[in-house]
Residue, then its C-alpha position, 0 to 999 in steps of 0.5 A: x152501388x149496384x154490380x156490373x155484371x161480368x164483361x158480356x153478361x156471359x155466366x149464362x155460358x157458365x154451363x157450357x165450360x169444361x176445362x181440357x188439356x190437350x196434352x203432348x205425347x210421343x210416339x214411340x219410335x217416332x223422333x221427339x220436338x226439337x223444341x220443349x212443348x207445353x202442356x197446352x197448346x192454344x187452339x179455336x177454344x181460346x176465342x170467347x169472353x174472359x174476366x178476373x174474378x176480383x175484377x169483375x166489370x172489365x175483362x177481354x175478349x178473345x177471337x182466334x183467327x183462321x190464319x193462325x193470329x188471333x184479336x183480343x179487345x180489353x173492355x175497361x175503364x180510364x185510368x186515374x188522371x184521365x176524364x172518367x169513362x170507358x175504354x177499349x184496347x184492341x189487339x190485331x195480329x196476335x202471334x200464337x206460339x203455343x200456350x201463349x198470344x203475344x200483342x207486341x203493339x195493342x192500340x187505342x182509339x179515340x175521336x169518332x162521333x157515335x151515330x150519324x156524324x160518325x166520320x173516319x177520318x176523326x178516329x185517332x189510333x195511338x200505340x198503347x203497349x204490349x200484351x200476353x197471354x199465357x194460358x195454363x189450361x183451356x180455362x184459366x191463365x195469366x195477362x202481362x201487359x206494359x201500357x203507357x205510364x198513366x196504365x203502367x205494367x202488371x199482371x192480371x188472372x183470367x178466366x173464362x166467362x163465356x165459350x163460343x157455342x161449338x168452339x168450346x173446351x167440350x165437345x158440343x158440336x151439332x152433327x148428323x147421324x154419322x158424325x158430320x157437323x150438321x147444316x146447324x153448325x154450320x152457320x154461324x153469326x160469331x165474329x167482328x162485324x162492321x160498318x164500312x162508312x163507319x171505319x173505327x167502331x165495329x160489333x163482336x157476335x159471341x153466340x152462347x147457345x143456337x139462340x142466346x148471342x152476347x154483343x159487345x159494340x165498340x164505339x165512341x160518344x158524341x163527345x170522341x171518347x170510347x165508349x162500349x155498350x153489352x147485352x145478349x140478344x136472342x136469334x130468331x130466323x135470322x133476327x137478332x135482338x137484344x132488348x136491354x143493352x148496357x153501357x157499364x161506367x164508373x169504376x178506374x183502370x188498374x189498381x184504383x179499379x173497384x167492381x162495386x164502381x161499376x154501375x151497369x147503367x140501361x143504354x137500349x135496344x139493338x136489332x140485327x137483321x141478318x142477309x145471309x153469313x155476310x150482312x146486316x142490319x143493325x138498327x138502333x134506340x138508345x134509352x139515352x138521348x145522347x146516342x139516340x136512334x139508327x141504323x148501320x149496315x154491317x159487313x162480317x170482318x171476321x169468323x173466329x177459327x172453328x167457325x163456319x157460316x154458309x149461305x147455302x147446302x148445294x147436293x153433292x157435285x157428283x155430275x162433272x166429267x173427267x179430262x186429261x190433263x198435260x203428263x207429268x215429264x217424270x211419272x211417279x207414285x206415292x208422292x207428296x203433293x204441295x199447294x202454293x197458288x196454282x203451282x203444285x208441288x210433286x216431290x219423291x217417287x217409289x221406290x225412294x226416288x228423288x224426283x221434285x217436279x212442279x205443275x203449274x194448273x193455270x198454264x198447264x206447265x210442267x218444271x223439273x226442279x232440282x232432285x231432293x237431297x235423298x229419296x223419298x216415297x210415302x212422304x208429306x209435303x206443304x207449302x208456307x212462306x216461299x218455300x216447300x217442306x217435304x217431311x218424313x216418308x220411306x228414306x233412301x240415299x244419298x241423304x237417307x238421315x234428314x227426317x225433312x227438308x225446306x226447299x226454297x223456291x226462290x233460290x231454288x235450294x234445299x236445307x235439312x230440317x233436324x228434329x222433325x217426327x218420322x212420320x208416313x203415308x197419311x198425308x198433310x193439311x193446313x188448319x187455323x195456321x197450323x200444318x197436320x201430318x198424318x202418321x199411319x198408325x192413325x196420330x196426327x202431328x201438329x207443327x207449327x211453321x213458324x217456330x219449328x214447334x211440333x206435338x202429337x195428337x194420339x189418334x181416335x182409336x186403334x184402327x190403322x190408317x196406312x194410305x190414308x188421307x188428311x183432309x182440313x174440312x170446315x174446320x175440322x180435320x178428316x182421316x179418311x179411309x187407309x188400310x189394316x193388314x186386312x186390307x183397305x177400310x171405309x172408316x172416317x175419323x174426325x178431329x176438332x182442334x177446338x175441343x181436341x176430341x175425336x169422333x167418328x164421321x161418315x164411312x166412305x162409300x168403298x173401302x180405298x187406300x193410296x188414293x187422291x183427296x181434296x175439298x172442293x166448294x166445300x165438298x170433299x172429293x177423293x178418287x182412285x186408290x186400291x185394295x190389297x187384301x184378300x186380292x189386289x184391286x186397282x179403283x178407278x171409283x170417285x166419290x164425294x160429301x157435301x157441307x151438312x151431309x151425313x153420307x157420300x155420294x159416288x160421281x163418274x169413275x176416274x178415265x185411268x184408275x190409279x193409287x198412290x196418287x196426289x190430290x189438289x185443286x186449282x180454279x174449282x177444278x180437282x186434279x188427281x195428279x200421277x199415280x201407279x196403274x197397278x195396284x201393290x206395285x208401281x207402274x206409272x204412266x204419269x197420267x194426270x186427270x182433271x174432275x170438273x163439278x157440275 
């Protein structure tokens, strides 16, 4: 009998896999995890197609989420005293904790009716077991699950069969003369799609190259088994086809499985046409007249993190105006700055104050909240899950020994946190569920907010980043500008999570440090700051880079030039919050000033 090929048809992205290890480190000086960390820590690279080599025929397919979880759908067979046929149990809601995904309840679905008589409330989702994945590298690791007795428990190899194009282990990212991902990158087709009246079945997009795309779609016979169907399709100016589609069959789940079983049998033609990053066609022509022919009109569910799809490159906004915002009742510098809805957190002061506000953007309300437990100046803050994190930063009394505290907004408290990195001055940004800390020396810390588990990523190069912010910007993070003891430069520095590499990326327009910065409509803004070196210099300048361009633009100079000022957005409108009208030293008329984009 003839062999399956590897779940997805995907060797053809053999070439585009290479293993890395993103390896912890510690900085010196800097306090260690409180938590042993692993060699590897999962991240956007895990999204893709993967298989046991003695198991050829079935396998998973993995796709990390941009709040952190991830899905994972196994595509193999009935076990030994079920019908014969195909199956497919799907995982939502992974939990990711370092090297591992954890799926505590992964189901199967059963009873649609593949085509027009497709109705949802005949889908049967029924409990199947518990999945992991542990993964030992960005390449390779191991599966543990437990299903129901007909499936039992085991374990199973993995590795990769396919890398999603520009989410891989190896950098392989489109981008523009300056380091910038390119317009190229940034739309992409990757992702769970489906059919809104056909609630139950759904296709997954895993681009393989900017042309080549497996699709795996999920779907049911005309009977209500489950039943897959695989091929790759070219993409052409927004068609995608794939001209023989197969739906493997034939071989068994677990230890009865046999690759030499699995018969690739023809199953058709399947066309996508796409409208924009968030619809398509899908039309359809089985060779096998029990699925015959149609249509379906897909919505994205999903972009794997990494992944970015935009309908549209607009010019940088750099035509708004300036206005004035309501003044903070406890003006401050060098503070830390939280986003949670339209509430923005102001936590600390310099010199080593205590001060903790809240500005409420659509009110225009100001709250003075309890003093932090000690002072505080150049810390970073964030907010997840009702409360407020104020890390690291220039300590002083009374509680000059917690490297952090977790405010809880509810009860409107504070908890030391032990264990945290002595980390200043160079901001704090959420990616793919995750928090990252900038340290001046130029590393990044990873924390993971639900665990406490943190690492260190070593930074792009030597060139210091003192006052320098952090910036998560189509899914990747910016180290924008900052200062040596030369004084202030214009240097980018790029991070991509997927293949934990760094590049460089367009220099800013003026070398600046200690100023506000913040993405809005995918355009990254920064305002303010100043130079301490040859001479001190206050900088009331704004500039700004739009998705897929390859330098900044400069827009209407701040009202009140500013630094150590925070940065935020509410309701497309980016506020410069706070912030000292002396450069070198603190003077703070707790101005706040509001940028419109037009």
């Amino acid at each position: 009998m003839a062999r399956a090929p590897v779940l997805l048809c995907c060797i053809v992205a053999a070439g585009l896999l290479r293993a890395s290890a993103a390896l912890a480190h510690e900085v010196p000086g800097h306090v260690p995890p409180a938590e042993a960390t692993t060699p590897f820590w999962i991240g956007p690279a895990a999204s893709g197609a993967w298989f046991d080599p003695a198991r050829s025929g079935e396998g998973w397919m993995i796709e990390m989420q941009p709040d952190g979880s991830a899905v994972a759908v196994w595509f193999t067979y009935a076990p030994a005293g079920e019908d014969a046929g195909q199956r497919w149990i799907l995982g939502q809601g992974g939990v990711v904790d370092r090297d591992r995904i954890v799926f505590e309840t992964a189901y199967v679905m059963s009873g649609g009716r593949f085509g027009p008589q497709f109705d949802p409330d005949d889908v049967v989702v029924a409990p199947w077991g518990r999945l992991e994945f542990v993964f030992a590298d960005c390449e390779h690791g191991e599966l543990a699950y437990d299903g129901p007795p007909a499936y039992g428990s085991g374990t199973r190899s993995f590795t990769r069969s396919a890398a999603l194009h520009e989410t891989g282990c190896t950098l392989a990212r489109a981008t523009t003369e300056r380091g910038a991902r390119a317009q190229a990158s940034l739309q992409t087709v990757a992702g769970t799609w489906f059919d809104p009246a056909h609630n139950g079945e759904g296709v997954i997009l895993q681009p393989l190259t900017d042309t080549l795309v497996a699709i795996t779609w999920f779907s049911y016979t005309a009977d209500g088994a489950p039943a897959w169907f695989t091929g790759i399709g070219t993409l052409h100016d927004g068609v995608l086809v794939a001209e023989a589609m197969t739906r493997p069959q034939g071989a068994r789940f677990g230890a009865d499985f046999d690759p030499d079983d699995v018969q690739a049998a023809p199953w058709g033609r399947v066309t996508l046409a796409f409208e924009g990053c968030g619809a398509a066609t899908l039309s359809y022509a089985s060779t096998d007249a029990a699925f015959g022919s149609g249509t379906l009109q897909l919505q994205r569910v999903t972009t794997p993190a990494g992944g970015v799809c935009l309908d549209a490159f607009p010019a940088a906004r750099t035509s708004g105006s300036w206005s004035a915002g309501p003044s903070m009742p406890r003006p401050a510098s060098e503070i830390a700055t939280a986003v949670d809805g339209s509430a923005m957190y102001i936590a600390g002061n310099y010199p080593v104050g205590r001060t903790f506000q809240r500005f409420d953007a659509a009110s225009g309300a100001w709250s003075v909240l309890p003093d932090l437990p000690g002072g505080r100046d150049h810390a970073m803050a964030f907010a997840f899950d009702g409360g407020v994190f104020v890390v690291g930063g220039y300590r002083g009394g009374p509680d000059a020994t917690s490297p952090a505290w977790r405010y809880d907004i509810a009860a409107r408290t504070f908890e030391p946190l032990d264990g945290m990195p002595a980390i200043v001055a160079s901001g704090a940004a959420w990616l793919n569920g995750h928090v990252y800390l900038g340290h001046e020396n130029g590393d990044l810390v990873q924390f993971d907010p639900r665990t406490y588990a943190h690492r260190v990523i070593r930074r792009h190069d030597t060139t210091y980043r003192d006052h320098s912010q952090l910036i998560a910007y189509l899914g990747e993070l910016w180290m924008i500008g900052g200062r040596v003891r030369a004084g202030a430069h214009r240097s980018v520095a790029i991070y991509d999570p997927a293949s934990d590499t760094w590049r460089a990326g367009p220099p800013m327009s003026e070398a600046r440090s200690g100023f506000a910065a913040a993405v809005v409509d995918h355009q990254i803004v920064v305002a303010g700051g100043e130079q301490i070196a040859p001479d001190l210099v206050l900088i009331e300048s704004m500039e700004m880079i739009a998705a897929g361009a390859d330098a900044w633009e400069r827009g209407p100079d701040m009202p009140i030039g500013v630094h150590g000022v925070g940065g935020a957005v509410h309701a497309g409108r980016f506020h410069a919050l706070g912030g000292s009208v002396q450069a070198g030293f603190a003077s703070n008329p707790g101005v706040v000033q509001i940028y419109t984009p037009r």
